[in-house]
DSSP file (Angstrom, degrees, kcal/mol; ACC not computed):
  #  RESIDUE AA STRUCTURE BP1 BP2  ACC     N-H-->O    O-->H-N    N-H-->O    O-->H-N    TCO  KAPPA ALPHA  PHI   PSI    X-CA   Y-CA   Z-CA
    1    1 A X              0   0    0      0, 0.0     2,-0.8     0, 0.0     7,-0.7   0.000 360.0 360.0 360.0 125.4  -16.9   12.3   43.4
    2    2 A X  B     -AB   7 118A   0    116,-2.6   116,-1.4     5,-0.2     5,-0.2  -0.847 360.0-177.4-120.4 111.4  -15.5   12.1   47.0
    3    3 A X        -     0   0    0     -2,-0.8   111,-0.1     3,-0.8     4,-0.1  -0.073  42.7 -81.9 -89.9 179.5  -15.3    8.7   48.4
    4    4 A X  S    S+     0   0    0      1,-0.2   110,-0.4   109,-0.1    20,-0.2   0.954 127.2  31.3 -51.7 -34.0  -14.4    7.0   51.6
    5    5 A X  S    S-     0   0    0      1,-0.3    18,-0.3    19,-0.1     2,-0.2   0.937 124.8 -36.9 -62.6 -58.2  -11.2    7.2   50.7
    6    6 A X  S    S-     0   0    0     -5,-0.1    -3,-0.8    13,-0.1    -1,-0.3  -0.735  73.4 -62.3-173.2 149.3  -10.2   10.2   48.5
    7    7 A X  B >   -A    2   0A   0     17,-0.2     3,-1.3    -2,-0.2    -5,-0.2   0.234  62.5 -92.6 -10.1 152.6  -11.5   12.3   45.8
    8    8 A X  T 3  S+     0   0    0     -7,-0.7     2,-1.0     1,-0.3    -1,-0.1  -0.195 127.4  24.0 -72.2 164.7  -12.4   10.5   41.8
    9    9 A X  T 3  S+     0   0    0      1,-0.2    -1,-0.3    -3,-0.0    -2,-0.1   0.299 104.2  85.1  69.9 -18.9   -8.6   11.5   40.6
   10   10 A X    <   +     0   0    0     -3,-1.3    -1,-0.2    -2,-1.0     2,-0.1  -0.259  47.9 164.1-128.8  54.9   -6.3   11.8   44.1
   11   11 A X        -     0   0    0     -5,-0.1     2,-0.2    -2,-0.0     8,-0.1  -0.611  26.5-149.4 -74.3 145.1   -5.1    8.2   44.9
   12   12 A X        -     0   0    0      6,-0.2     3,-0.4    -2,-0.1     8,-0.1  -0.701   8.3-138.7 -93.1 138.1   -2.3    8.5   47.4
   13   13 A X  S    S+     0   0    0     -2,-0.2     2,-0.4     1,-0.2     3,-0.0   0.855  85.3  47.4-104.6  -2.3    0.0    5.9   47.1
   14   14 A X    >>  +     0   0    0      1,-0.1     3,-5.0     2,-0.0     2,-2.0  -0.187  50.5 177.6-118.2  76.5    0.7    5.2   50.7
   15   15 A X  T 34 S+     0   0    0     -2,-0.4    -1,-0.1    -3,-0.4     6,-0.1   0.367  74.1  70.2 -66.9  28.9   -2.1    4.9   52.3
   16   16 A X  T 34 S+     0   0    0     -2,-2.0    -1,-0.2     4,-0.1     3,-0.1   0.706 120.2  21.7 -72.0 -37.2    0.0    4.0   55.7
   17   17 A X  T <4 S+     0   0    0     -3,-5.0     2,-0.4     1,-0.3    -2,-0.2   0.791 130.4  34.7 -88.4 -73.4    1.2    7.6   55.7
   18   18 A X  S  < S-     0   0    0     -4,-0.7     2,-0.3     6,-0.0    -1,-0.3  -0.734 104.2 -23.0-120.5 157.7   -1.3    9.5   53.7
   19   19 A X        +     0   0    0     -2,-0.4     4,-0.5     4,-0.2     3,-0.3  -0.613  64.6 123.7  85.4-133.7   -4.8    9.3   53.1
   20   20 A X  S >> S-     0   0    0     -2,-0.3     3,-1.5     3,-0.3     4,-0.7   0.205  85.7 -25.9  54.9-168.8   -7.2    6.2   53.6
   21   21 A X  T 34 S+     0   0    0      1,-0.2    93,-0.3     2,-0.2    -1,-0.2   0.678 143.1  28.3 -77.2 -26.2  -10.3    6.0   55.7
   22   22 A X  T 34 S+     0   0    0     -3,-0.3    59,-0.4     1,-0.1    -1,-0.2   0.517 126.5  47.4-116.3  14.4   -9.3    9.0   58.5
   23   23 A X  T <4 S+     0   0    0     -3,-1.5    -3,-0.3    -4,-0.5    -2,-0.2   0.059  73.8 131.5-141.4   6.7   -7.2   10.9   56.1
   24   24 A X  S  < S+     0   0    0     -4,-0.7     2,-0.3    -5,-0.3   -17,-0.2   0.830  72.8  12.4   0.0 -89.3   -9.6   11.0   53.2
   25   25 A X  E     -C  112   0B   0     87,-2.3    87,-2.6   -19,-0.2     2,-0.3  -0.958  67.6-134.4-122.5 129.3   -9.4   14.6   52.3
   26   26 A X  E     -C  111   0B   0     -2,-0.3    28,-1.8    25,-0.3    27,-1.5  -0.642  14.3-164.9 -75.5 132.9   -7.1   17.9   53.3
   27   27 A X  E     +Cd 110  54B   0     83,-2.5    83,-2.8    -2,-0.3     2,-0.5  -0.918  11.8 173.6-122.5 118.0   -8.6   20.8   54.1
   28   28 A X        -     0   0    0     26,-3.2    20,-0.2    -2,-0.4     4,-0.1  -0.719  27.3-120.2-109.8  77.9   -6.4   23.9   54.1
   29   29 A X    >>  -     0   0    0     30,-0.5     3,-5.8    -2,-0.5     4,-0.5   0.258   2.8-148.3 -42.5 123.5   -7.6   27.9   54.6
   30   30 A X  H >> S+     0   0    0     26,-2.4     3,-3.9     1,-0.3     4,-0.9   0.936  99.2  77.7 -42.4 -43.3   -7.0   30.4   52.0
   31   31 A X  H 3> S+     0   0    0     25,-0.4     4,-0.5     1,-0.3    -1,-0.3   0.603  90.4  53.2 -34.6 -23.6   -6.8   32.4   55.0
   32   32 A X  H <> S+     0   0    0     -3,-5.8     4,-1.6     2,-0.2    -1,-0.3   0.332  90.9  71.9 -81.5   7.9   -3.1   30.9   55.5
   33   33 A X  H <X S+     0   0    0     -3,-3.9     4,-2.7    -4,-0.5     5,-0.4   0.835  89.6  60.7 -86.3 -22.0   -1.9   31.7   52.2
   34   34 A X  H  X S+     0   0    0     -4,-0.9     4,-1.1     2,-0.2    -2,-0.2   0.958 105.7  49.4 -67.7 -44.2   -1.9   35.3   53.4
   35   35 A X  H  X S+     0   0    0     -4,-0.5     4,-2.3     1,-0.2     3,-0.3   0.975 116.8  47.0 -21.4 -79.6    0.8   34.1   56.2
   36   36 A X  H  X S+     0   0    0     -4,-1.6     4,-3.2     1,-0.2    -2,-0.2   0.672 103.2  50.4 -50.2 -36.4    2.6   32.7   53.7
   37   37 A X  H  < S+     0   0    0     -4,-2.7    -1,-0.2     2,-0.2    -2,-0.2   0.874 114.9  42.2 -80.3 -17.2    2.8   34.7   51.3
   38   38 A X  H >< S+     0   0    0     -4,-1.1     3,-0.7    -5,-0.4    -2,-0.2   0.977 120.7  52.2 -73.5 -61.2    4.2   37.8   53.5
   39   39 A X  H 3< S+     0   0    0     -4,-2.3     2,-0.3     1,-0.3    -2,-0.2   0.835 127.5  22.4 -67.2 -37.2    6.6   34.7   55.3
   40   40 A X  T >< S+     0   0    0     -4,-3.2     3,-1.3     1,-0.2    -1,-0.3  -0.577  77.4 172.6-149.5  97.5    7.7   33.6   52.0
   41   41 A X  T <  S+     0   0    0     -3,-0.7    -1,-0.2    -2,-0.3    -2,-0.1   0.676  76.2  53.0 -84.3 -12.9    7.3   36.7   49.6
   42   42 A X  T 3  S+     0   0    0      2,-0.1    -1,-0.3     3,-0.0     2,-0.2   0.506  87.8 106.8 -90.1   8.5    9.2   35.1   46.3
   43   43 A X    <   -     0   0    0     -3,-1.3     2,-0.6    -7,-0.2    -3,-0.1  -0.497  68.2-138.1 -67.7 137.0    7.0   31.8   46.3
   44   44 A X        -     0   0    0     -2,-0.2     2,-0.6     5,-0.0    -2,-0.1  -0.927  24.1-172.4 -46.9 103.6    4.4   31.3   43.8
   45   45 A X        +     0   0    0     -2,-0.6     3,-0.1   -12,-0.0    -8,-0.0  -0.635   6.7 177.6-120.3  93.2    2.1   30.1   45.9
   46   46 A X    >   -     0   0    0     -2,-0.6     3,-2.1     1,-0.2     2,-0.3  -0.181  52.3 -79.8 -72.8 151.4   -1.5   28.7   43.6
   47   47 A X  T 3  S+     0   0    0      1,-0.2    -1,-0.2     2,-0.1     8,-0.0  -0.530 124.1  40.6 -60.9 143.1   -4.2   27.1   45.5
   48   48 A X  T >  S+     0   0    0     -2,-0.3     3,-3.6   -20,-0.2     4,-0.2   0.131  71.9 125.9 100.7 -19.5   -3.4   23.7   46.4
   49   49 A X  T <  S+     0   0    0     -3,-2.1    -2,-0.1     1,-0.3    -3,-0.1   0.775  75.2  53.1 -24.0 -65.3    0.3   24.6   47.1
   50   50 A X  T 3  S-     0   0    0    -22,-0.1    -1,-0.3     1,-0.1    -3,-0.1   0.468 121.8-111.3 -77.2 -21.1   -0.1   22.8   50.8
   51   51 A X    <   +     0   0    0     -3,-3.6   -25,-0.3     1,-0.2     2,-0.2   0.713  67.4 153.9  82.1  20.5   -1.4   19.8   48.8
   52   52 A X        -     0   0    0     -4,-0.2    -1,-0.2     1,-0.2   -25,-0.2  -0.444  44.3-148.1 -77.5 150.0   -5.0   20.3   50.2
   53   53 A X  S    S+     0   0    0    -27,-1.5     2,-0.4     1,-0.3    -1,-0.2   0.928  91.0  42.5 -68.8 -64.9   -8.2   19.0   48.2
   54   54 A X  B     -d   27   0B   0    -28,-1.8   -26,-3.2    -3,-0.1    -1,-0.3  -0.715  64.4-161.7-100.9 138.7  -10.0   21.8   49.6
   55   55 A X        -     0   0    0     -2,-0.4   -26,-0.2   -28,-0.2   -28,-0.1  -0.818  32.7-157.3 -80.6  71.4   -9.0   25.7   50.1
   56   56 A X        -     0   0    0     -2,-0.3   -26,-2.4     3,-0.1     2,-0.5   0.201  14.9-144.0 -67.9 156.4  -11.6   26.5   52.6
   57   57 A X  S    S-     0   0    0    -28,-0.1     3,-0.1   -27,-0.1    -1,-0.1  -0.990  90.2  -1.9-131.8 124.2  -12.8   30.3   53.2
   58   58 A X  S    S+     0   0    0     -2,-0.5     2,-3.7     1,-0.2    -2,-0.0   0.482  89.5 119.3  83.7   1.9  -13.5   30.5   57.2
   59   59 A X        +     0   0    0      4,-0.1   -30,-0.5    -4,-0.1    -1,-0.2  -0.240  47.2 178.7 -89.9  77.2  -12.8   27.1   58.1
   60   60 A X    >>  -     0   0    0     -2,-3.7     4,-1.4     1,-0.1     3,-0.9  -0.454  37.2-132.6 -87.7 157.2   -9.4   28.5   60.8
   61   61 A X  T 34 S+     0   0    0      1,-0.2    78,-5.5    -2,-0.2    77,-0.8   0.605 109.9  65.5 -83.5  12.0   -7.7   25.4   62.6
   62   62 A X  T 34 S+     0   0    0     76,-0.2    -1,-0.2    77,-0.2    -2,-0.1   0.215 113.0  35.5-117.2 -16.8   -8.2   27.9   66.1
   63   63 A X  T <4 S+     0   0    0     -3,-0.9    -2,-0.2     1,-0.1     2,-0.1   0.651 100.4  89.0-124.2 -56.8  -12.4   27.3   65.5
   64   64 A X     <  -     0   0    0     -4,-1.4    74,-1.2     1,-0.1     2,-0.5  -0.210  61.3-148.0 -70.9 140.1  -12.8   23.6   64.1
   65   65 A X  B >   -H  137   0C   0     72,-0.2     3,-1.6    -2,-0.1    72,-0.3  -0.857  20.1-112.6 -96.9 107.5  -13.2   21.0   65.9
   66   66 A X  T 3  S+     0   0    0     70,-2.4    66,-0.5    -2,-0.5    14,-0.1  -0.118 115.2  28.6 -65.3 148.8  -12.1   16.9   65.5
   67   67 A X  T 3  S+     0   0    0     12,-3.4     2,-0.4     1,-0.3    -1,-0.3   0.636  85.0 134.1  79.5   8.7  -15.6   15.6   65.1
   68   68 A X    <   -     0   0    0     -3,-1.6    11,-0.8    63,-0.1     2,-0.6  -0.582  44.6-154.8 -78.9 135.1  -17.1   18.4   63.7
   69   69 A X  E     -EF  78 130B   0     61,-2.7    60,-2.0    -2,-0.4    61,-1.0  -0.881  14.7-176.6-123.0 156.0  -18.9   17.1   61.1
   70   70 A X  E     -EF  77 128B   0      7,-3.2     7,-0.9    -2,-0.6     2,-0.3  -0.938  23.5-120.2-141.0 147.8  -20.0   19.1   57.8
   71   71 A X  E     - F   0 127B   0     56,-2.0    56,-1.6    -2,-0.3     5,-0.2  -0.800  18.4-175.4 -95.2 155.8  -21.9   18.8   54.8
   72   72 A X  E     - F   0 126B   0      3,-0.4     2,-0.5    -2,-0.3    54,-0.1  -0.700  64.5 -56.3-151.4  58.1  -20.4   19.1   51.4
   73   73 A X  S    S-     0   0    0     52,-0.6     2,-0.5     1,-0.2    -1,-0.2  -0.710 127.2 -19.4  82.8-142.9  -23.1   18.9   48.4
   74   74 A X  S    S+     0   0    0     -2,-0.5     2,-0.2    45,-0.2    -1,-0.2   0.015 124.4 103.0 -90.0  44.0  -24.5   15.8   49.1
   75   75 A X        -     0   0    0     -2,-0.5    -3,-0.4    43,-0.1    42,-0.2  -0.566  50.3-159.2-103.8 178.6  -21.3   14.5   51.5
   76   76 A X  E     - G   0 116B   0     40,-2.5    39,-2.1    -2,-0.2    40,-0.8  -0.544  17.6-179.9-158.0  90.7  -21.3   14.4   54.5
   77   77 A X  E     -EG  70 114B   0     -7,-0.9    -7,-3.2    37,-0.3     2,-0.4  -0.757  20.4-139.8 -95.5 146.3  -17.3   14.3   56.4
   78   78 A X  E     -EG  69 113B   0     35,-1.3    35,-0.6    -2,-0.4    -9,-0.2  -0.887  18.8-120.4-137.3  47.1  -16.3   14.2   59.4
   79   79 A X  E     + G   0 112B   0    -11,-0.8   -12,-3.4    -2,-0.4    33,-0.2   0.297  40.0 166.9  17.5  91.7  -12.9   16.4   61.0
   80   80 A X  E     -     0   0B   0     31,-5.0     2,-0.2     1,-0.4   -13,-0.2   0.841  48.7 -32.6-114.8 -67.0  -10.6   13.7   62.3
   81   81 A X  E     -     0   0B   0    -59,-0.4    30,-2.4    30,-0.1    -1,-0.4  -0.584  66.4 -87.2-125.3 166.4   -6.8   15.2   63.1
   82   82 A X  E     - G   0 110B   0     28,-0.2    28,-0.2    -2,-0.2    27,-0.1  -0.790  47.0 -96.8-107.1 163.5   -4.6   17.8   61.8
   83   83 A X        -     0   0    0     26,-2.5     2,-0.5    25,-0.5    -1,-0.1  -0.271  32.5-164.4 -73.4 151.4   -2.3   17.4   59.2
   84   84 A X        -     0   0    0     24,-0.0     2,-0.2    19,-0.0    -1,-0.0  -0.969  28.1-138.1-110.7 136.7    1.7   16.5   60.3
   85   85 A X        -     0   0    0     -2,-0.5     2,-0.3    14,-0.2    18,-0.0  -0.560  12.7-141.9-100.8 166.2    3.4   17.1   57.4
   86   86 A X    >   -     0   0    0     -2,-0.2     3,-2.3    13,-0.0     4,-0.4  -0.650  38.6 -90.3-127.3 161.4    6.3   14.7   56.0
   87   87 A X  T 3> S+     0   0    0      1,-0.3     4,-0.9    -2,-0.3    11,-0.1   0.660 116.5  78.1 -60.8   0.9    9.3   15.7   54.4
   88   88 A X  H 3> S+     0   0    0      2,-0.2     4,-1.4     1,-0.1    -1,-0.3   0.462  84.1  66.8 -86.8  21.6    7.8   15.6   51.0
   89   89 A X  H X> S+     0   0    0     -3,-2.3     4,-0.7     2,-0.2     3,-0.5   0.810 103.4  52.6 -93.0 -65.3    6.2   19.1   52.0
   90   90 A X  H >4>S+     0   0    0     -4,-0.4     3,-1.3     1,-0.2     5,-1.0   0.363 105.0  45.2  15.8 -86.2   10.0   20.0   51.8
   91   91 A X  H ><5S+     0   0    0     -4,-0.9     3,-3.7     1,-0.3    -1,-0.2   0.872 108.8  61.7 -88.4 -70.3   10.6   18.7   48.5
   92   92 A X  H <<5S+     0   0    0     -4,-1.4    -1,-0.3    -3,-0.5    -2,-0.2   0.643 118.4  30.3 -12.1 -59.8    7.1   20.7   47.4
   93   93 A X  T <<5S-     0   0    0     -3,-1.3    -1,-0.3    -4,-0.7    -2,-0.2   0.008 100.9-130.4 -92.4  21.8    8.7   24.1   48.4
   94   94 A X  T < 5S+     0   0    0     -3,-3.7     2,-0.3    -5,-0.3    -3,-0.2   0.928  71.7 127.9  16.5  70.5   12.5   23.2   47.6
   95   95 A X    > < -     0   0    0     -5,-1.0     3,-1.1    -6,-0.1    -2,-0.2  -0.931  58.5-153.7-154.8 125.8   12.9   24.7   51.2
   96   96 A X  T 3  S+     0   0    0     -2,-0.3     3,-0.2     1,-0.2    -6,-0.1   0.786  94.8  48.6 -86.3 -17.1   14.9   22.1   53.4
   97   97 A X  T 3> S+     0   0    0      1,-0.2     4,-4.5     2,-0.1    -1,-0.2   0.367  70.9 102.3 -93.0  -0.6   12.8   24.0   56.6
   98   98 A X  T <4 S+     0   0    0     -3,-1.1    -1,-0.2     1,-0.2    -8,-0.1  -0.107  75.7  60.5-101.6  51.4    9.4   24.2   55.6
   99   99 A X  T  > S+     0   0    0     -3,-0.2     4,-2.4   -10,-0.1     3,-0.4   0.315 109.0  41.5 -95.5 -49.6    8.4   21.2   58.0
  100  100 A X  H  > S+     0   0    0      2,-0.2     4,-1.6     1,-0.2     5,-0.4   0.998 117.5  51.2 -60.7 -52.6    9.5   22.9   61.0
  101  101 A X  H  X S+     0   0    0     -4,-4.5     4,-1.1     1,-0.3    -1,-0.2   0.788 110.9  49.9 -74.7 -13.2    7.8   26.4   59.7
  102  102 A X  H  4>S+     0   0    0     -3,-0.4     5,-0.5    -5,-0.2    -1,-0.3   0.972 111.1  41.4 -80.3 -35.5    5.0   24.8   59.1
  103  103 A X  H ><5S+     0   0    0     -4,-2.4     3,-2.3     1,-0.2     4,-0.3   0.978 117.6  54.8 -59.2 -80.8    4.5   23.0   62.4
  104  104 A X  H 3<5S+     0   0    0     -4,-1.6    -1,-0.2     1,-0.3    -3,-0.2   0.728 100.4  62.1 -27.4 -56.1    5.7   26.4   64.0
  105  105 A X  T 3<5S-     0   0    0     -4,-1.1    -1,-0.3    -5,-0.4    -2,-0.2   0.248  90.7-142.0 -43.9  -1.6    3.2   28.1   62.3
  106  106 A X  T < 5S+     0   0    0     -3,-2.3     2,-1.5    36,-0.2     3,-0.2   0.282  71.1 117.7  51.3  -3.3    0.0   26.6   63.7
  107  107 A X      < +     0   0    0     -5,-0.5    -1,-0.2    -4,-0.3    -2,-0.1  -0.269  34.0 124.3 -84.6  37.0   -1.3   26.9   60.0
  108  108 A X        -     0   0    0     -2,-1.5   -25,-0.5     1,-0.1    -1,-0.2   0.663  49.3-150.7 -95.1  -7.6   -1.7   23.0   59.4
  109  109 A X        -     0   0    0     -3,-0.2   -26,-2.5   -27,-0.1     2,-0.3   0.058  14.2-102.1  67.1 173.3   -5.1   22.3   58.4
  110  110 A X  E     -CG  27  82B   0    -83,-2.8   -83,-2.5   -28,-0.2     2,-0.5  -0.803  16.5-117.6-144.1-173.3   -7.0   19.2   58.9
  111  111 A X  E     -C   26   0B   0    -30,-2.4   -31,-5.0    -2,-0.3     2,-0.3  -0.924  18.1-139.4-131.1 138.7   -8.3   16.1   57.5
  112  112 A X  E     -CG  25  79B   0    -87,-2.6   -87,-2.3    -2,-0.5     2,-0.2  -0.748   3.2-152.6 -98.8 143.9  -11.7   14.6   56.7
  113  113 A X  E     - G   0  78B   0    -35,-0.6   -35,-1.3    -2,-0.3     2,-0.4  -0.677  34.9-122.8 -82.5 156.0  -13.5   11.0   57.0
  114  114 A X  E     - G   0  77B   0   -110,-0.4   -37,-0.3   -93,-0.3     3,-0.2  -0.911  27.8-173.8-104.8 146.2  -16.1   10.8   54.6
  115  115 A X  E    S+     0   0B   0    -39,-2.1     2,-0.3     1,-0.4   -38,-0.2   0.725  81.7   8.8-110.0 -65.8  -19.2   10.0   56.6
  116  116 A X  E    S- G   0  76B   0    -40,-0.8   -40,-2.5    -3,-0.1    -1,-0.4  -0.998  84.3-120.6-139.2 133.9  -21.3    9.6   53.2
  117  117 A X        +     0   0    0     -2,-0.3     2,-0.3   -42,-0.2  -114,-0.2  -0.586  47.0 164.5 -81.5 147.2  -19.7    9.6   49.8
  118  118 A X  B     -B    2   0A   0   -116,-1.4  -116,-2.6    -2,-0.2     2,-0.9  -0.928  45.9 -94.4-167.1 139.4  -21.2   12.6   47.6
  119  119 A X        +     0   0    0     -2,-0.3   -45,-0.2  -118,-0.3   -44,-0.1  -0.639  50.9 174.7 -38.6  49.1  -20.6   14.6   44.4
  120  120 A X        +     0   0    0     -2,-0.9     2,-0.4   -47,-0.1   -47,-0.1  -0.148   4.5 166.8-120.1 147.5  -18.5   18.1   45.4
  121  121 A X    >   -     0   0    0      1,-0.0     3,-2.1   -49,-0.0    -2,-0.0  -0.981  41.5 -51.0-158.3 167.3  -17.3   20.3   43.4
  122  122 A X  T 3  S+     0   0    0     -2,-0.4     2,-1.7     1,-0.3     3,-0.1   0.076 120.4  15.4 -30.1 179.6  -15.7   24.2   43.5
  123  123 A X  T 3  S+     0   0    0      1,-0.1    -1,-0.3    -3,-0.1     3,-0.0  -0.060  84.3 137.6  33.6 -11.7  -17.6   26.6   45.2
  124  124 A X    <   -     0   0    0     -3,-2.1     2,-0.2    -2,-1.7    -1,-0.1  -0.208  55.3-127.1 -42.9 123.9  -19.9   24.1   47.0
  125  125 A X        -     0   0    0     -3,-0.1   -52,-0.6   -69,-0.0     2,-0.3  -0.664  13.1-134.7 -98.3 171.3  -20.1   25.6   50.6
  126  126 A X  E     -F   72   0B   0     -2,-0.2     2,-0.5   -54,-0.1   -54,-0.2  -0.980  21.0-164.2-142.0 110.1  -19.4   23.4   53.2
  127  127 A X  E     -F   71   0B   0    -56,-1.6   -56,-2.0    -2,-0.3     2,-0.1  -0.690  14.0-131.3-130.3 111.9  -21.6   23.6   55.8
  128  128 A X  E     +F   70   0B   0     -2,-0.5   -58,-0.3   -58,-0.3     3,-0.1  -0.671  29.1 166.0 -79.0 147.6  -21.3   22.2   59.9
  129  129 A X  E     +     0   0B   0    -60,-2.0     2,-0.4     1,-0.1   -59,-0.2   0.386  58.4  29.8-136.6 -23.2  -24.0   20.4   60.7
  130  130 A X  E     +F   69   0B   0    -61,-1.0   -61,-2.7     2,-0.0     2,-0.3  -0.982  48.6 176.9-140.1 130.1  -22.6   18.7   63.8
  131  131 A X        -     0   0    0     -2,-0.4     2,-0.6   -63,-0.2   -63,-0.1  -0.960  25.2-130.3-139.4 172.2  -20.4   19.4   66.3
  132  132 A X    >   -     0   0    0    -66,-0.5     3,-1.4    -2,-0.3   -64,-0.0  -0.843  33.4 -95.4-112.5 142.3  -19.6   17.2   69.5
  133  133 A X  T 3  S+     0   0    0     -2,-0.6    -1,-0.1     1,-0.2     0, 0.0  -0.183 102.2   1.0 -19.4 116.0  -19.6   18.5   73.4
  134  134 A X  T 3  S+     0   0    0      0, 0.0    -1,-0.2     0, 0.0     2,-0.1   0.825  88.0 166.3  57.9  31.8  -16.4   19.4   74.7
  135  135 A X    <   -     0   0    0     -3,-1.4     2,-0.4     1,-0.0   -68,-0.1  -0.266  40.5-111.4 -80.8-173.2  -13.8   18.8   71.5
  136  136 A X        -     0   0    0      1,-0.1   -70,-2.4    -2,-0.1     2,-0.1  -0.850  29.5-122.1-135.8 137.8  -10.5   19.9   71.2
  137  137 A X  B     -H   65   0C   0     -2,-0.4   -72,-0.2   -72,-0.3   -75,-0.2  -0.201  30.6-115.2 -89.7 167.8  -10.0   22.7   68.3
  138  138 A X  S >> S+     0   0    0    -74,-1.2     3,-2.8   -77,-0.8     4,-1.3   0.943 120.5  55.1-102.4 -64.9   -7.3   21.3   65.7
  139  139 A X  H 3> S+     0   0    0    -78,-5.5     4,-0.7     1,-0.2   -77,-0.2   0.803  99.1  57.5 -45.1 -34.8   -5.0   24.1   66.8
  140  140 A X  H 3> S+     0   0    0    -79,-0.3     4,-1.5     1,-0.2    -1,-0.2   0.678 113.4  44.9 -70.1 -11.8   -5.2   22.9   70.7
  141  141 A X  H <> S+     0   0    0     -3,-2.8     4,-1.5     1,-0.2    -1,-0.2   0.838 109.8  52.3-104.0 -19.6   -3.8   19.4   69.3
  142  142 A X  H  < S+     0   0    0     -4,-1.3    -2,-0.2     2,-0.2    -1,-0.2   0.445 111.7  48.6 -95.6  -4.7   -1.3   21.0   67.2
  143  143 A X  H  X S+     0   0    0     -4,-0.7     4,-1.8    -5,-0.3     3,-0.5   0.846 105.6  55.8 -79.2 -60.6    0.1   23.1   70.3
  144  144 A X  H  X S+     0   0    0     -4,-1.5     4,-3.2     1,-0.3    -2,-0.2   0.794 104.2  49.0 -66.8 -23.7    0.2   20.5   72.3
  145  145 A X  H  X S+     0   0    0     -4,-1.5     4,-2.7     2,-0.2    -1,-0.3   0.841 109.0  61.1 -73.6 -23.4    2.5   18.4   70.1
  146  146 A X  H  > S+     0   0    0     -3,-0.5     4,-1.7     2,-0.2    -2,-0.2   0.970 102.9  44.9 -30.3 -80.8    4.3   21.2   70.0
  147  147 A X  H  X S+     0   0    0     -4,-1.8     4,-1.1     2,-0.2    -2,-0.2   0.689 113.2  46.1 -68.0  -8.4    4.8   21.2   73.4
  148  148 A X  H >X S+     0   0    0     -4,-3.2     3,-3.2    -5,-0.3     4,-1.9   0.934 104.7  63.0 -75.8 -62.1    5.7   17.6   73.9
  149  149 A X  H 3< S+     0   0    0     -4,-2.7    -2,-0.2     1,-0.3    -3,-0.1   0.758 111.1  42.7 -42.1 -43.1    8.0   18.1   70.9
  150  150 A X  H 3< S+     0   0    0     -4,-1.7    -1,-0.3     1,-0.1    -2,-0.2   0.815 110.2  53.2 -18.3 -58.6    9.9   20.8   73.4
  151  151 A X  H <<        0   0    0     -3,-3.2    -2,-0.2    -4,-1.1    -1,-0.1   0.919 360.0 360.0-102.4 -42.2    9.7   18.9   76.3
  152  152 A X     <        0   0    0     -4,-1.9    -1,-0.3    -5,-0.2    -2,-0.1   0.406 360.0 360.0 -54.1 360.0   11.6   15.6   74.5
């Protein structure tokens, strides 16, 4: 069941940081595991690696949109930021660098509100249903921190 919060099963325990009402759910494309695995070719890398709920097929952070909003079975979520990841991604990959290579990498994925809480389950396609005038692509926001992080 995927609630306002988080998925039946994926309490976070700090929802200051992670999670909560604009950070619900991660959604990560398989399409970056292909990056990854060529960038880091002795990794095991399973779905879920990234810590995402969902592995998305076509969902690129260069096409989606904050406010795009999607259905999901009978959900309905919402596209609110992309993820900045925190040292525990580190810890995840025992690799002291794979904050910075992910940021560098534009690969970050994004995070859903849940609009309307809904049943979901594998394979379920996930379906845009709204998108708003004039948004900013999840990559365009993850560039630009980029470039502020440069400029500082």
């Amino acid at each position: 069941m995927l609630r306002r919060l988080n998925l039946d099963g994926d309490r976070q325990a700090d929802l200051s940081v992670h999670g909560g009402a604009t950070k619900a759910v991660y959604a990560y494309a398989a399409e970056h595991y292909d990056y990854w695995r060529k960038k880091l070719p002795h990794m095991n890398l399973p779905w879920g690696m990234f810590g995402e709920n969902f592995t998305t097929e076509g969902l690129l952070d260069d096409a989606v949109r904050v406010g795009d909003r999607f259905r999901i079975a009978s959900a309905e979520v919402v596209v609110t930021q992309p993820r900045l990841p925190c040292y525990k991604l580190g810890i995840r990959f025992g690799r002291a660098d794979m904050v910075k290579r992910f940021m560098v990498s534009g690969r970050t994925g994004f995070y859903f509100a849940v609009l309307r809480e809904g049943d979901v389950g594998a394979g379920d396609p996930i379906e845009l249903i709204g998108r708003e005038e004039g948004s900013v692509t999840v990559d365009e926001i993850v560039r630009a921190r980029r470039e502020r992080t440069r400029e500082a």
